[in-house]
N, C-alpha and C positions, 0 to 999 in steps of 0.2 A: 504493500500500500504506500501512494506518494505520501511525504508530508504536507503542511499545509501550502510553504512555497511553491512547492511543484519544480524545483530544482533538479531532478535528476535526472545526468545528463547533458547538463548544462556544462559548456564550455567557457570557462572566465579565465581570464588574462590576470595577474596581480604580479605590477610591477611594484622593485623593492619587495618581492614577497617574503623573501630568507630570513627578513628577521625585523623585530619594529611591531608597527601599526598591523604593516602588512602582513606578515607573516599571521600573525593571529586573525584577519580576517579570512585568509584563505584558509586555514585550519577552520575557520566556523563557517565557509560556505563548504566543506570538504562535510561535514559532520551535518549540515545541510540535504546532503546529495548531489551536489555540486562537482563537477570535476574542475580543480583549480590547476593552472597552470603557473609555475613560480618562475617569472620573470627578472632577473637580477643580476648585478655587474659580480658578484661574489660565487657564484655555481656554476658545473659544466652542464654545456646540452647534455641529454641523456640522464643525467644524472635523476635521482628522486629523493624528493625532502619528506619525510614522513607521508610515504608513498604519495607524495606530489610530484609532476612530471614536471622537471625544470629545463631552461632555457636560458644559457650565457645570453646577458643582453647588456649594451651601455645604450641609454635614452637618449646621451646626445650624441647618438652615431645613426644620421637615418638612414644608412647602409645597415649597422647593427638592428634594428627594432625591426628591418624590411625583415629579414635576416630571421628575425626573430617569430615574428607572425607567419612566415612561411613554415618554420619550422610546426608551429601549432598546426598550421590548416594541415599540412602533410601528416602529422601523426592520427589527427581526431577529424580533420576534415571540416571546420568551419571553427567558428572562434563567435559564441552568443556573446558574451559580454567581456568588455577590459574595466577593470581595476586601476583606474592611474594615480597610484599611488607612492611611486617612485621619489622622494624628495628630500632638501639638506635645508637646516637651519645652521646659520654662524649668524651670532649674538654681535653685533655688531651698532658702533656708534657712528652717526655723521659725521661728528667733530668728537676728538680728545679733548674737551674743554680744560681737566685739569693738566693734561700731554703729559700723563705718566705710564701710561700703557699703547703707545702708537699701533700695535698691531691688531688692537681690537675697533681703529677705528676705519669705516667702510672705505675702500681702495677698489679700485678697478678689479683685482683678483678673487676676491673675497664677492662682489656684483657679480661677476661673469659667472661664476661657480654656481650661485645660489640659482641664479635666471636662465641656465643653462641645464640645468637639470629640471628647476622645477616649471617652469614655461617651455622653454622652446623640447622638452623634453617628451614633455607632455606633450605638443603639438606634433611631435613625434608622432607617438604612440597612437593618436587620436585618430592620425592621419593613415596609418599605415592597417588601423584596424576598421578604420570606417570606409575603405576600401575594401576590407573582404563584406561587411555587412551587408554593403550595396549589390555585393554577388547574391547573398545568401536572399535578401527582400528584409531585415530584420537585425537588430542587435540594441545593446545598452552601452553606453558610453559613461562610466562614472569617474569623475576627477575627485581628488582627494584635495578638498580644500583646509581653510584653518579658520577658528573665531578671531583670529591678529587681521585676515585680510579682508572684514569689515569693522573691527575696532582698532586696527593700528595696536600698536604692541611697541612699549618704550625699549632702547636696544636692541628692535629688531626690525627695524626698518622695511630693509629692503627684501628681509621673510615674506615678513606683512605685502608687499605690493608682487612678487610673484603669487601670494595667493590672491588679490585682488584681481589679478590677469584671470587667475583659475576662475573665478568667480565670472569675469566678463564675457572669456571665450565658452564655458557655460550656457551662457543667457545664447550665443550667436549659433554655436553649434549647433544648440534643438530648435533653432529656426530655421538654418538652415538643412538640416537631414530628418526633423520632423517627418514631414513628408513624405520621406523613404521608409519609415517607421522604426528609423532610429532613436530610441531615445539620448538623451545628452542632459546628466543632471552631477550633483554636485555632495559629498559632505563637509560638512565642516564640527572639526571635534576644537573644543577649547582642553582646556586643564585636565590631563588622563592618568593612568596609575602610571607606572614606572613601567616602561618597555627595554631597558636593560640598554637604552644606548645611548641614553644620557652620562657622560661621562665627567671625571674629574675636571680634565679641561672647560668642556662646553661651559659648565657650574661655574668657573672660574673666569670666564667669560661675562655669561650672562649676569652674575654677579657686579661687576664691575661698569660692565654700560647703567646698571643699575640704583650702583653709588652705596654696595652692602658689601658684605663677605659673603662668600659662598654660604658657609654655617649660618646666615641671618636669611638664606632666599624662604621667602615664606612660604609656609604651609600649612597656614590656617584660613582651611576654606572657608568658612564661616561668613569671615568677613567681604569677599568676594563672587560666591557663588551661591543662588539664592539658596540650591537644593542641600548646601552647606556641605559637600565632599567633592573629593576628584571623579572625572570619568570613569567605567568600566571597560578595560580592552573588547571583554565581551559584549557591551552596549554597542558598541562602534560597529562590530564583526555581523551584529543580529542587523542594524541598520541596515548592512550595507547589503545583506543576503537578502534584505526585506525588497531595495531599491532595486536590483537586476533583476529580483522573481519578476514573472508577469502580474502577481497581487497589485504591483506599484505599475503599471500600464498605463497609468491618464498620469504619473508626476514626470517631467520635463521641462528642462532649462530654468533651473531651479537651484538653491542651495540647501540642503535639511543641513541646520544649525544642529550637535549634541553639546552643550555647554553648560548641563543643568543649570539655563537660564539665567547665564552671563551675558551672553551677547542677545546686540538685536537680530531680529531679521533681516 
């Protein structure tokens, strides 16, 4: 008997899957009945992540991603829905106002890196799978957005405006492959438990654009989030299994906010 999604069988794409956000969403569309594909610069083709079929892929190579989706259609033979989930945060200042730590404040390198994976990455991905869609008459296109790229996010600037792009290219996508009966929609997680790739550095960063210690980054949600805790990896994973079933079939060109009701719409 299906379950209520009606997933099974379903082919999705989740780039960045190996570990993260991602990885645990494709582990909860896998548990789903979903057949997830792990997309990621970290794994070889052929290889299988907790019997997931993976595929070497780097987003910003659109030789690599062509590369990549071929690979999927030849093994499963169409590709229902991508995951674009692929994406880098560096904590980052406009100006060193006090200029005691130069390296954390935003340079060309540190831009390119962020908007290279998480835009033109995406645009990638978007691109080379909404190609095979248009074969098939059908697909879902979900980007992995952020609560920073409709509230802005202090030391995190230019985070924040590659997911503002997610947000925009979002809205144009499902107008434009609507029609094809592609959908093209959006989430966006604020504040989540600990996906293990937060590191000493990043902390030591984010701390700093911030004007704290590491030891002082807060973590009393209370004060910040109405529902008063952090995200659940598993809330995010159930979302996102919810948005590619056909249940979500009329949501398109769209953001779903999970921020226990931090951010706006």
């Amino acid at each position: 008997m299906e379950n209520w999604l009606g997933l099974e069988g379903t082919v999705v794409i989740v780039t960045g899957g190996a570990s993260g956000i991602g990885k645990h969403v494709a582990e909860t569309l896998k548990a789903a009945g979903a057949t997830p594909v792990i997309a990621d610069l970290s794994v070889e083709t052929g290889d299988t992540l907790e019997d997931m079929y993976c595929v070497k892929c780097d987003v910003t190579s659109a030789d690599s991603v062509n590369a990549m989706v071929a690979a999927v259609v030849d093994k499963y033979g169409k590709v229902d829905a991508l995951v674009n989930n692929a994406g880098i945060n560096l904590p980052r200042l406009l100006v060193d106002v006090k200029g005691e730590r130069p390296e954390y404040e935003l340079n060309e390198k540190s831009f390119d890196l962020m908007f290279g994976i998480n835009v033109k990455g995406l645009m990638f991905c978007a691109q080379a799978c909404a190609k095979q869609m248009l074969k098939q008459g059908k697909g879902v296109i979900l980007n992995m957005s952020s609560e920073s790229g409709k509230e802005g996010s202090q030391g995190q600037s230019a985070y924040s405006a590659t997911k503002g792009a997610v947000d925009s290219f979002t809205r144009s996508w499902a107008k434009e492959l609507g029609k094809y009966n592609i959908r093209v929609l959006a989430a966006a997680p604020g504040i989540m438990e600990a996906t293990g790739l937060r590191t000493p550095a990043y902390n030591e960063a984010l701390a700093y654009t911030r004007g704290v210690k590491p030891e002082d980054l807060s973590t009393d949600y209370t004060k910040v989030i109405p529902l008063g805790r952090d995200g659940k990896l598993d809330e995010v994973g159930n979302l996102v299994a919810y948005l590619v079933s056909d249940r979500a079939s009329y949501i398109a060109g769209t953001t779903i906010n999970i921020s226990g009701g931090k951010s706006r719409g």
